[in-house]
N, C-alpha and C positions, 0 to 999 in steps of 0.2 A: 800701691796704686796700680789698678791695672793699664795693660798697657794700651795705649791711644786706638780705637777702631778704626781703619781705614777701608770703606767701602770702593768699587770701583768709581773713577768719578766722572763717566762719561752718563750720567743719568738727568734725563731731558723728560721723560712722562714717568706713565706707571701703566705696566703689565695687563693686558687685559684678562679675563678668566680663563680664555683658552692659552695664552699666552704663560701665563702662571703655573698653573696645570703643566705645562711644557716643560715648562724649567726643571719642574720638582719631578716629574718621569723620566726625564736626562739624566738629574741626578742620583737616581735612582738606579738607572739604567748601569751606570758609570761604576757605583759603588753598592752593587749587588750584598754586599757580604757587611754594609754597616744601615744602609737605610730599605727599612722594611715600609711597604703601603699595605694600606688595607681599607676599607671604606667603613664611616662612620653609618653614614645612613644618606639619606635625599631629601631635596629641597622641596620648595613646593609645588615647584614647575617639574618636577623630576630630573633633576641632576643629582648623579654624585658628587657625594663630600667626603673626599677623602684624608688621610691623616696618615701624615710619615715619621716613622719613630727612629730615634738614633740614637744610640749609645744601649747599657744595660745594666746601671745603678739601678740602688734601688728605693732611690728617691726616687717622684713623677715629677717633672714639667709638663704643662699642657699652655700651649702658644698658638694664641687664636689669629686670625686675618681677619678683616672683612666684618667684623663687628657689628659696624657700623658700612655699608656699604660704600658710603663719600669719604672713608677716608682713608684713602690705597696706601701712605706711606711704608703702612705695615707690611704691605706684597713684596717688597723689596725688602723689610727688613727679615719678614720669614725666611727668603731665600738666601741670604745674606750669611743667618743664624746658619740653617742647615748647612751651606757650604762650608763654614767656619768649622763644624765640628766634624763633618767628614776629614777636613784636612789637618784637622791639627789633632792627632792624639794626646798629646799633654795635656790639651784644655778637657779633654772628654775625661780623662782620668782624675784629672783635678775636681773636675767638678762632681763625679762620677753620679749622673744622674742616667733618667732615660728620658728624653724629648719626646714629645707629641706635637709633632706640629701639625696645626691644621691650613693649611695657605691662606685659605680664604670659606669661610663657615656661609657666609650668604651670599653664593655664586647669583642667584636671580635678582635683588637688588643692585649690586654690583654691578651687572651688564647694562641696568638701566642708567647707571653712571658714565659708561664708558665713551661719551660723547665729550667731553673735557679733559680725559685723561693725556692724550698728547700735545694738551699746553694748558697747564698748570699754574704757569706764570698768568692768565689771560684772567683776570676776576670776573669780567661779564662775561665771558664763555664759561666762567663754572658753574654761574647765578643759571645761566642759559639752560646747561643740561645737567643741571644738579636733582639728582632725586635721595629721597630719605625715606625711610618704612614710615606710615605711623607707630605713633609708640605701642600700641599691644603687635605691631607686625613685626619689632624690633627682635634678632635676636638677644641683645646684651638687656631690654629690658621685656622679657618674657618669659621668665621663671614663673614657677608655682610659688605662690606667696598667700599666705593667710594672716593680717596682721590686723588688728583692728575688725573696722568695717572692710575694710582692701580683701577682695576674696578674688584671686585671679589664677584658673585652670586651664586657660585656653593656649598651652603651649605649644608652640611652632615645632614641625618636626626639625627642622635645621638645631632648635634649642635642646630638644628634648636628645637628639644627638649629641649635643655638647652635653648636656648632663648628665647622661649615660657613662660616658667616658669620665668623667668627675666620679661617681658613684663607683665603677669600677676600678680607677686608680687613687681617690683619696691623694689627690696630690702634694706636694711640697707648696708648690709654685704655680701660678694661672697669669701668666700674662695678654690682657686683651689688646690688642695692636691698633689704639687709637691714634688721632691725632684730631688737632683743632685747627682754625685758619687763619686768624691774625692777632698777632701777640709776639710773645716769646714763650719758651719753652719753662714747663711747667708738669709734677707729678702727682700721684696719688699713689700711697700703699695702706695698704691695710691694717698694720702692725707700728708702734713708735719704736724702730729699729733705730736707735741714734747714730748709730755708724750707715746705716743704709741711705739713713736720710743725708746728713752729710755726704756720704758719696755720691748719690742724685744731684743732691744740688752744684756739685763742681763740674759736674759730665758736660753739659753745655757748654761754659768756658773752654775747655779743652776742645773743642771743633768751632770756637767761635760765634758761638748762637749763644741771644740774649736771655737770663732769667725774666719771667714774665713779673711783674711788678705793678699791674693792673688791678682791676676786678676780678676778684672769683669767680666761676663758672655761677656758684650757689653764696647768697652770702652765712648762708649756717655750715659751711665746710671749714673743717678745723685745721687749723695751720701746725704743723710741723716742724717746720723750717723755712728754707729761702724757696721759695717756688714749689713746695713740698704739701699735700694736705694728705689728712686722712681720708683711705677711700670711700665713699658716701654708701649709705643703702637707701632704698626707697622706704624701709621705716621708720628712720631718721628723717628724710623731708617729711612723711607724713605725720610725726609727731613736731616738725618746725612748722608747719603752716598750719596745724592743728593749734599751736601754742600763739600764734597770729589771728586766730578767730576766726580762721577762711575754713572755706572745705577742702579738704586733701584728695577726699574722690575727685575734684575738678584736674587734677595733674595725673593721677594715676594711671598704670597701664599694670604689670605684673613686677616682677620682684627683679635686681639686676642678678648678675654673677658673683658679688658680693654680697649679696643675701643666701645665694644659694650654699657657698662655700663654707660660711661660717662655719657650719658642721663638721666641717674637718678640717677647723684652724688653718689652712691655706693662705700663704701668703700671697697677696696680691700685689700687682704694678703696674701702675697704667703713665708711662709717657705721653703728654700730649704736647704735639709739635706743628709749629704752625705753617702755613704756607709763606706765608707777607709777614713784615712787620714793617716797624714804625720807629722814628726816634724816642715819640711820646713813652711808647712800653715800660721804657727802662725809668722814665725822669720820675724820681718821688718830690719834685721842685714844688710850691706849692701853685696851685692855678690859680688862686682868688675866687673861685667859686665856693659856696658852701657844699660840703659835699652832702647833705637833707638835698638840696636844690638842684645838684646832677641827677642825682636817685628820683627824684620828683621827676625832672625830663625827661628820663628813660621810662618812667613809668606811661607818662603822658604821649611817649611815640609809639610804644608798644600797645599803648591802647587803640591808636588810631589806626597803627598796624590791622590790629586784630579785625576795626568797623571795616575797614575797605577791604579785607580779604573776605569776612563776614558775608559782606554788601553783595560782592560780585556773587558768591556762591550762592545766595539767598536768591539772587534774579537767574538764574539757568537752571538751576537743583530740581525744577519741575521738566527741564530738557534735554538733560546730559543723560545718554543713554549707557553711554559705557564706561563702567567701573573699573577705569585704572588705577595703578597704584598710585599713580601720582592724583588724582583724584581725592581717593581714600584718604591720602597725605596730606592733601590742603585742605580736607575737612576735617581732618583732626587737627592741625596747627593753627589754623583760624583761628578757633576759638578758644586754643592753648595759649595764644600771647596776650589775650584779655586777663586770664589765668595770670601768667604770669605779672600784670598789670597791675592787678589785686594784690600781689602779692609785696609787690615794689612802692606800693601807696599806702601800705599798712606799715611796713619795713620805714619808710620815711617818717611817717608821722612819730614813730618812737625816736630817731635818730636825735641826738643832742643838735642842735644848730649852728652852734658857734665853730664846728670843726669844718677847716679847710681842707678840698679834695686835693688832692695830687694830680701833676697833670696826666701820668700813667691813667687815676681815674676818670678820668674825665675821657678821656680817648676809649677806655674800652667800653666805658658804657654807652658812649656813644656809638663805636662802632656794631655792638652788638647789635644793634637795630637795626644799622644796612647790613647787617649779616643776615639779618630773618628776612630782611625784606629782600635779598638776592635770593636766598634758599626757597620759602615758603611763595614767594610770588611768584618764582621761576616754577615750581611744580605746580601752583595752578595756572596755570600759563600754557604750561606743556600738555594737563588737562584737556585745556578749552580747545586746545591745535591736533588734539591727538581726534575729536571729535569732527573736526573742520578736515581734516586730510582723510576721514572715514569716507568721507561723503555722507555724514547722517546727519550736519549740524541743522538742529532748528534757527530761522533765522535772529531770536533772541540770542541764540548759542554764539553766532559770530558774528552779531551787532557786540557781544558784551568783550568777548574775544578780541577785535579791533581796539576798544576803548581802556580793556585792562592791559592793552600792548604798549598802549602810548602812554600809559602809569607807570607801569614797571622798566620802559624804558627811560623817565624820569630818576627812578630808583637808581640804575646800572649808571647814568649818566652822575650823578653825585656821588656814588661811591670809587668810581675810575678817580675821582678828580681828589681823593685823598692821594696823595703821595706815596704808597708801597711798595715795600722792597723785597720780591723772591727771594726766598731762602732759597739757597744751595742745597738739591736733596741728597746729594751724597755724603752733606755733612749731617740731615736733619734723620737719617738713615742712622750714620756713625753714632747720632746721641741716644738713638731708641735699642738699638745693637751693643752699645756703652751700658744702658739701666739696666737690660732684660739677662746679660753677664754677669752684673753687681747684685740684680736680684739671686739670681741663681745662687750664686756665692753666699749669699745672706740667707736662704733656704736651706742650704745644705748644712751650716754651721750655726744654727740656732740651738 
C-alpha cells in the first residue's frame, strides 16, 4: 500500500490563475534541471497555457487543472503532484514516467470563478459567484465527435491544445483534475483494473473522508466497485437516452476526453471530491420512501427548475445586450434541466415500485437540485447584474433582475439551512494526490 499523502495543511481557499502560474514558475525556477515549461497554445481571451514536464520515462502522463473551471481542488493538487516529484527521486524512478502537467487548461473560465475561491466553506457565496462554460464552451466536453446524428467540430482552442499534446504523446495515463460539491468521495476509470479499483476505493478512508454512497452523477454509469464507476462517454449517454425514447441531441455538446482517448487505450481517472458533506451520504438505512417516487421528485423540481430559469430568460432575451459567458451559460442550462427532467420521468416510469430508497438517495437527489439552482440561477443572476452595472439595462432588464434576486435568494436561503460540513482541503487534496499516484502505478504496470 502506498504510503499515506500528506499535503501541507494550512489550506483555507484555492490559488488564483495568476497565483498558480506563480507557484509552478518558482518551481520551475528552483529546479531548473528537472522541470521543463513550454506553452501549449492559448485561450480564448489570449492567455497562455502552459504545461510543465517532470521526469523522462517513457511512459506519458498528462494531468489537466481547470477542467472544469469551478472546480479548483485540482490547483493544489497539480502543485502538490509536481513538488512531490521534484523532491523525491525514488518515486520518479519508481514510477519512471514523464509528467505533463498542465495547472490549469481554462485560465478564462477559471478567473470568472475567482470570486468564491477565498471561502469555500461559504455555499451561498459559491451559488453567488459561481460560473460554468456552457457545454460546447466546456473544455472536457468539446472534443471532435462523430457518433450517430452527434456531429460536433467546433473545438475550443484551449481543447484542441489538450489534444494535440494527446495526439503527440499517446499517453499511459490522463488525469482530469475534477471535483464535485456535496457528497462524499467518489471515482471514475476507464479500464476494470481490480486492484486499481480496490485501491481507490480505500484512499478516502485513509485521510478520513466519506465513500459517496448516494446517487450517481448518471444513473446508466456502471459501478465497479465501492464509490468506483466506469468512466462515461458521451456515446454511451447517447445511446442511454436514445434507448429511453428521448432525443440525445437535446443533452449534447461534443465528445469528452474519454472519447477522444480511446484511440490509444489511455487510461483514465477522474476523482471526484466534494466541498460539504452530510451524515445522510454515507446511510444506506432505509428512508421509507419509494425510490420511483424520489426519482419522480427530482424530476418534478428539475422541471420547474428549468420553467423559472426558462421564464426569466424568455422576458429580457429581446433586452440583454451583452453576451456574457454567464449569459451564454444560463441559456444553455435553462433548458438542460427540462432535458434532464425528461430524462428522470422516463427513468421513473420503468423503475419497479416496491423498492425502498436509501436515505444516502434521497439526500443527493435532493440535493442535486439546490445544487442547480445555486449554480445555474446564480450565473443568470450575474447575467442580468452584469447588464445593470453597464449602465445599458432596459428597464424590463432590472425590473426582472430585482424579481429573480429575491427567487434565488429564496433558493440560497433553504440550501444554508441544510446542515453541511467543509471538508478539510488538505485532506480532500491528500485523496486526489493518493488516486492520481495509484493510477500512475496502475499505468506503468499493465
Amino acid at each position: 500500500m502506498p504510503s499515506l499523502t500528506v499535503p501541507p495543511p494550512a489550506l483555507t481557499g484555492f490559488p488564483t490563475v495568476d497565483a498558480l502560474e506563480a507557484a509552478f514558475l518558482a518551481l520551475s525556477e528552483r529546479a531548473p534541471h528537472l522541470v521543463r515549461r513550454r506553452i501549449l497554445g492559448s485561450s480564448r481571451l489570449g492567455e497562455p497555457i502552459a504545461v510543465y514536464e517532470i521526469g523522462d520515462g517513457p511512459a506519458h502522463a498528462v494531468i489537466a487543472g481547470g477542467v472544469h473551471p469551478n472546480e479548483p481542488i485540482g490547483f493544489h493538487t497539480a502543485l502538490a503532484l509536481a513538488e512531490r516529484l521534484v523532491a523525491d527521486k525514488g518515486l520518479r524512478h519508481e514510477l519512471d514516467m514523464t509528467f505533463h502537467i498542465v495547472p490549469c487548461i481554462d485560465p478564462d473560465g477559471t478567473r470568472l470563478n475567482e470570486g468564491w475561491f477565498a471561502s469555500p466553506s461559504d455555499r451561498g457565496a459559491y451559488g453567488r459567484a459561481f460560473y460554468r462554460p456552457a457545454p460546447d464552451e466546456q473544455v472536457e466536453w468539446s472534443f471532435p465527435l462523430s457518433y450517430k446524428r452527434l456531429h460536433f467540430d467546433r473545438v475550443l482552442p484551449e481543447t484542441r491544445a489538450l489534444a494535440d499534446l494527446f495526439d503527440a504523446l499517446e499517453p499511459a495515463l490522463f488525469v482530469g483534475l475534477h471535483n464535485a460539491e456535496v457528497g462524499g468521495v467518489y471515482f471514475y476509470v476507464s479500464r476494470d483494473d481490480e486492484a486499481l479499483v480496490t485501491e481507490l476505493s480505500a484512499i478516502p478512508a485513509r485521510h478520513d473522508l466519506p465513500l459517496d454512497n448516494g446517487e450517481p452523477e448518471s444513473p446508466d454509469l456502471v459501478r465497479l466497485g465501492d464509490a468506483v464507476f466506469r468512466c462515461p462517454t458521451v456515446a454511451e449517454r447517447y445511446d442511454y437516452l436514445e434507448g429511453l425514447g428521448l432525443d440525445p441531441l437535446a443533452e449534447a455538446s461534443g465528445g469528452g476526453s474519454a472519447d477522444y482517448l480511446q484511440r490509444y487505450g489511455t487510461l483514465i481517472m477522474v476523482a471526484e471530491l466534494p466541498y460539504w458533506t452530510h451524515d445522510d451520504v454515507v446511510d444506506d438505512a432505509p428512508s421509507g420512501m419509494p425510490y420511483k417516487r424520489v426519482v419522480q421528485d427530482r424530476a418534478e423540481r428539475l422541471r420547474a427548475l428549468g420553467g423559472t430559469l426558462t421564464g426569466a430568460l424568455s422576458r429580457v432575451d429581446a433586452y440583454v445586450t451583452i453576451p456574457s459567458p454567464m449569459l451564454r451559460g444560463a441559456r444553455a442550462f435553462a433548458p438542460l434541466m427540462t432535458a434532464l427532467a425528461d430524462a428522470e420521468d422516463e427513468r421513473a416510469r420503468r423503475l419497479d415500485i416496491d423498492r425502498i430508497a436509501t436515505r444516502a438517495e434521497v439526500f443527493s437527489n435532493e440535493d442535486s437540485v439546490r445544487s442547480f439552482r445555486l449554480r445555474f440561477g446564480g450565473m443568470l443572476l450575474r447575467a442580468l447584474e452584469v447588464e445593470c452595472a453597464a449602465g445599458v439595462a432596459h428597464d424590463t432588464v432590472r425590473r426582472e433582475c430585482d424579481a429573480f434576486r429575491r427567487v434565488y435568494e429564496e433558493w440560497v436561503a433553504e440550501a444554508v439551512r441544510v446542515p453541511l460540513r467543509p471538508l478539510p482541503l488538505a485532506d480532500l487534496v491528500g485523496v486526489q494526490l493518493d488516486a492520481v499516484l495509484a493510477a500512475a502505478r496502475a499505468a506503468v504496470t499493465a
